[in-house]
N, CA and C atoms as a LAMMPS dump frame, in Angstrom:
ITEM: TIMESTEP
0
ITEM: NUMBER OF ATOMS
210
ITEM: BOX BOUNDS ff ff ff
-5.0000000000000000e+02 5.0000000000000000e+02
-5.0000000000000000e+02 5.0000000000000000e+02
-5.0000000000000000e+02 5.0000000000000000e+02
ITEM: ATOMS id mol type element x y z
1 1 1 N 400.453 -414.449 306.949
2 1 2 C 399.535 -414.204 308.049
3 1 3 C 399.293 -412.7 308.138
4 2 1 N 397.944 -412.004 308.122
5 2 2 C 397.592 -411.177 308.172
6 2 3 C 397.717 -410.19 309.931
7 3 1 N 398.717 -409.065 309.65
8 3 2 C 398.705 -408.423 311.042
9 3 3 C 397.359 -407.694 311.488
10 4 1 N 397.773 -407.261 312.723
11 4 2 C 396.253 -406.62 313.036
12 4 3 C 397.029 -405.185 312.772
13 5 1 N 395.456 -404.067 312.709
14 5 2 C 395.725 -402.857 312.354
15 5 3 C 396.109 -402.61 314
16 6 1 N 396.82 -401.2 313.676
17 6 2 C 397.254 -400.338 314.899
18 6 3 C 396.604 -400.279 316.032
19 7 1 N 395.074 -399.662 315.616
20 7 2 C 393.857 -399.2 316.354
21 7 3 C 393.622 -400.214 317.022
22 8 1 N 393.659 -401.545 316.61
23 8 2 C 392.65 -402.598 316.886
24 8 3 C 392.868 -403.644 317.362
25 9 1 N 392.245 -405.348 317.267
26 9 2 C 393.197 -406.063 317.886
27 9 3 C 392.707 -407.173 316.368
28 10 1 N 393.192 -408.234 316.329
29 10 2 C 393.191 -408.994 314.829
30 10 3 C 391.327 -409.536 315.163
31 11 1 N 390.71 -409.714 316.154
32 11 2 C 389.453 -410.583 316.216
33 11 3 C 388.505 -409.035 316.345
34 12 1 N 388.423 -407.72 316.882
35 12 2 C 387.524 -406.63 316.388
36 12 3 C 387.967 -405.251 315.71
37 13 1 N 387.073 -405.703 314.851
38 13 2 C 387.233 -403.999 313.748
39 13 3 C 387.819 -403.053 314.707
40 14 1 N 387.713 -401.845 314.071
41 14 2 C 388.246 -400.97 314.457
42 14 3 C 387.171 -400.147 314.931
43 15 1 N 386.277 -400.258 313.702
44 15 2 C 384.918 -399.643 313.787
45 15 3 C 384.32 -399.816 315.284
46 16 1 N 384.436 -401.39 315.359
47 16 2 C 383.62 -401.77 316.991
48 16 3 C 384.18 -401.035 317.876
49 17 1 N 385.464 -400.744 318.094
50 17 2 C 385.855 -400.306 319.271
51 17 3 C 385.874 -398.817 318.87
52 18 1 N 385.27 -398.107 318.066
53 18 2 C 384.943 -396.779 317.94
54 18 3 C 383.758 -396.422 319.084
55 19 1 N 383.092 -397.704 318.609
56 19 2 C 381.293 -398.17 318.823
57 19 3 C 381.269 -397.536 320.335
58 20 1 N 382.168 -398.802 320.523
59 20 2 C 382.534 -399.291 322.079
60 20 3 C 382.588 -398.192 322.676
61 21 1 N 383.79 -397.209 322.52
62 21 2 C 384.194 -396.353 323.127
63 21 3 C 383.103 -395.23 323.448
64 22 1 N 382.445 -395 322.235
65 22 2 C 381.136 -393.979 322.126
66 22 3 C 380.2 -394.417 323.209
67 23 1 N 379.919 -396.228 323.254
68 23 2 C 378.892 -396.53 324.257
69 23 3 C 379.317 -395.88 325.798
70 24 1 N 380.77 -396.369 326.111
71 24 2 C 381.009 -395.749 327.037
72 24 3 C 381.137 -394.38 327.595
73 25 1 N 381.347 -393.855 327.06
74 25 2 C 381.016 -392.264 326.863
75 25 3 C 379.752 -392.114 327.373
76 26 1 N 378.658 -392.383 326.528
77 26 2 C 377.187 -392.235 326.815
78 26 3 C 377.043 -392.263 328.227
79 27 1 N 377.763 -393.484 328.735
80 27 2 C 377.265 -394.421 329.963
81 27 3 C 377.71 -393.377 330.813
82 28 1 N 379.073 -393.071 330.968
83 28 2 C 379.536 -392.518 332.005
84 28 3 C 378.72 -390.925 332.022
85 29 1 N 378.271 -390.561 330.724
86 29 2 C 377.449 -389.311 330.8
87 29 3 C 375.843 -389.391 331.369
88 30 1 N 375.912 -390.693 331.43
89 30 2 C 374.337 -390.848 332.01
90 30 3 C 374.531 -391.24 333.546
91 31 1 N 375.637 -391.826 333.922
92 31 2 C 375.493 -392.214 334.92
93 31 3 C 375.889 -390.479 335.81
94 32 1 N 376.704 -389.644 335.261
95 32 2 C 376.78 -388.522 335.693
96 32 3 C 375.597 -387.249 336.085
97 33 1 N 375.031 -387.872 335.136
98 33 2 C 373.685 -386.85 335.127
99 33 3 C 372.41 -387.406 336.477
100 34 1 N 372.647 -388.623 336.568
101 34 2 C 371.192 -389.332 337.192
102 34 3 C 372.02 -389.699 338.876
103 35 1 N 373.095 -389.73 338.908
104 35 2 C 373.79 -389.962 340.383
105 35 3 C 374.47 -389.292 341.102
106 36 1 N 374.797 -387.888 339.918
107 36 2 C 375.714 -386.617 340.527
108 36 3 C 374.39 -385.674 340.337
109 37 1 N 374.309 -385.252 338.992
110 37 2 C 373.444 -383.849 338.489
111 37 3 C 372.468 -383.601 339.496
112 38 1 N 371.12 -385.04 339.134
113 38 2 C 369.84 -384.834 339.046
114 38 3 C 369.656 -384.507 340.771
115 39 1 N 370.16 -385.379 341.462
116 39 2 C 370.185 -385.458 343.323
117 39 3 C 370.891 -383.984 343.498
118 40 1 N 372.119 -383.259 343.449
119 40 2 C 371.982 -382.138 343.644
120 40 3 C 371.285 -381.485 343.256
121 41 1 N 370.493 -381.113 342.344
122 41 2 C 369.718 -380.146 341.598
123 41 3 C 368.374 -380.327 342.436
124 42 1 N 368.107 -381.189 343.042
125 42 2 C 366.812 -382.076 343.983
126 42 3 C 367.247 -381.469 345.492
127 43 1 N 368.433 -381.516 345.842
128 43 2 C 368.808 -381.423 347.191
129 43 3 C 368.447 -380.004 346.935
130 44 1 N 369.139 -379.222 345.72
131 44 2 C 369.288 -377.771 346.097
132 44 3 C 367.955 -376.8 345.722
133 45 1 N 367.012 -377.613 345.006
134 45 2 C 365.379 -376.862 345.811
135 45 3 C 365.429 -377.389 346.598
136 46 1 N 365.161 -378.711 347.523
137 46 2 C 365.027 -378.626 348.706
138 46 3 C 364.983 -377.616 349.864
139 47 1 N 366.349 -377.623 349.427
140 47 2 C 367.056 -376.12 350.437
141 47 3 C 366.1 -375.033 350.227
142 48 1 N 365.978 -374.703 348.889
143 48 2 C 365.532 -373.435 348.707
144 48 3 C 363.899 -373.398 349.486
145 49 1 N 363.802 -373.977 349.456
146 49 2 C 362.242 -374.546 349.627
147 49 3 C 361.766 -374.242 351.347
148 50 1 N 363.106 -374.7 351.559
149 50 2 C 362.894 -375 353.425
150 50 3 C 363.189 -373.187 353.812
151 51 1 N 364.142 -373.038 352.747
152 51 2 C 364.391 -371.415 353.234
153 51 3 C 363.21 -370.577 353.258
154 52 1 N 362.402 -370.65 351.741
155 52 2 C 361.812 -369.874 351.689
156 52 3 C 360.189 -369.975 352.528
157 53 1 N 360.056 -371.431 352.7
158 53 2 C 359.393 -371.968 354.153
159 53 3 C 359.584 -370.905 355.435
160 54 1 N 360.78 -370.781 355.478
161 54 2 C 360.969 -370.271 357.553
162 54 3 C 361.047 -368.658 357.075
163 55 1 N 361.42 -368.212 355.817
164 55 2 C 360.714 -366.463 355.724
165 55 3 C 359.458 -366.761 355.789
166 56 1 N 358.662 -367.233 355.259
167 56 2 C 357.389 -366.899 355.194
168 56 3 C 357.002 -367.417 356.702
169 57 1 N 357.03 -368.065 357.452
170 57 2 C 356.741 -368.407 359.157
171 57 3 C 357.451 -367.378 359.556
172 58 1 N 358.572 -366.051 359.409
173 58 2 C 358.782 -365.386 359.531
174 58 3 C 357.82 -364.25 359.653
175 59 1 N 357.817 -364.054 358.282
176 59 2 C 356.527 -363.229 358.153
177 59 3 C 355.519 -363 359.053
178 60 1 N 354.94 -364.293 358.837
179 60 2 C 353.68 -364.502 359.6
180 60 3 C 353.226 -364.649 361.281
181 61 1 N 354.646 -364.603 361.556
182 61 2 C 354.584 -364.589 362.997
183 61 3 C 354.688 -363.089 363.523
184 62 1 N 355.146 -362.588 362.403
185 62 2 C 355.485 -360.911 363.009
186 62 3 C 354.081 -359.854 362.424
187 63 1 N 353.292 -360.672 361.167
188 63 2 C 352.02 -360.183 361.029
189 63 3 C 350.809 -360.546 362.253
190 64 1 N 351.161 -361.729 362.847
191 64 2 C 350.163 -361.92 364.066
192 64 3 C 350.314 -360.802 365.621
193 65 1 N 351.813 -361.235 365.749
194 65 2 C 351.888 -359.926 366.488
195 65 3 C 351.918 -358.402 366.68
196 66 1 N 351.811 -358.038 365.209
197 66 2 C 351.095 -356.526 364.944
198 66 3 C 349.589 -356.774 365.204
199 67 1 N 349.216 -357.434 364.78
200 67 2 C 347.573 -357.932 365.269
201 67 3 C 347.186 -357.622 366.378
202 68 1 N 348.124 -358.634 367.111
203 68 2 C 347.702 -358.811 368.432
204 68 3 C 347.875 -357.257 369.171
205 69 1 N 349.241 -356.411 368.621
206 69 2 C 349.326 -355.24 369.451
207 69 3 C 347.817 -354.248 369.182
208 70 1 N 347.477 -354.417 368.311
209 70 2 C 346.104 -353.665 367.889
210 70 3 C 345.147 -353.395 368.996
């Protein structure tokens, strides 16, 4: 009766569970990128966005009232 190799189990190669392992890899690198990465990187223009929003209403509120002192 033929044993199984070390790596493996007697019913998949060894190869497959190379496969396997690589698929998972991928997965957990995709699921990292699209549920951690992409949403912070989204949240954090946001932010920037809103900031650079209330300087410029900054601005512009202190250019009306030089105006107005005129």
């Amino acid at each position: 009766m033929p044993r199984p190799r070390a790596g493996g189990s007697a019913n998949v190669p060894e190869r497959m569970l190379l496969l396997a392992d690589y698929a998972l890899q991928i997965t957990i690198v995709a699921i990292a990128l699209w549920l951690i990465l992409f949403p912070l990187l989204v949240q954090g223009l946001i932010a920037y966005a809103v900031i650079i929003g209330r300087g410029e209403r900054r601005q512009n509120e202190e250019y009306r009232r030089r105006r107005e002192d005129l």
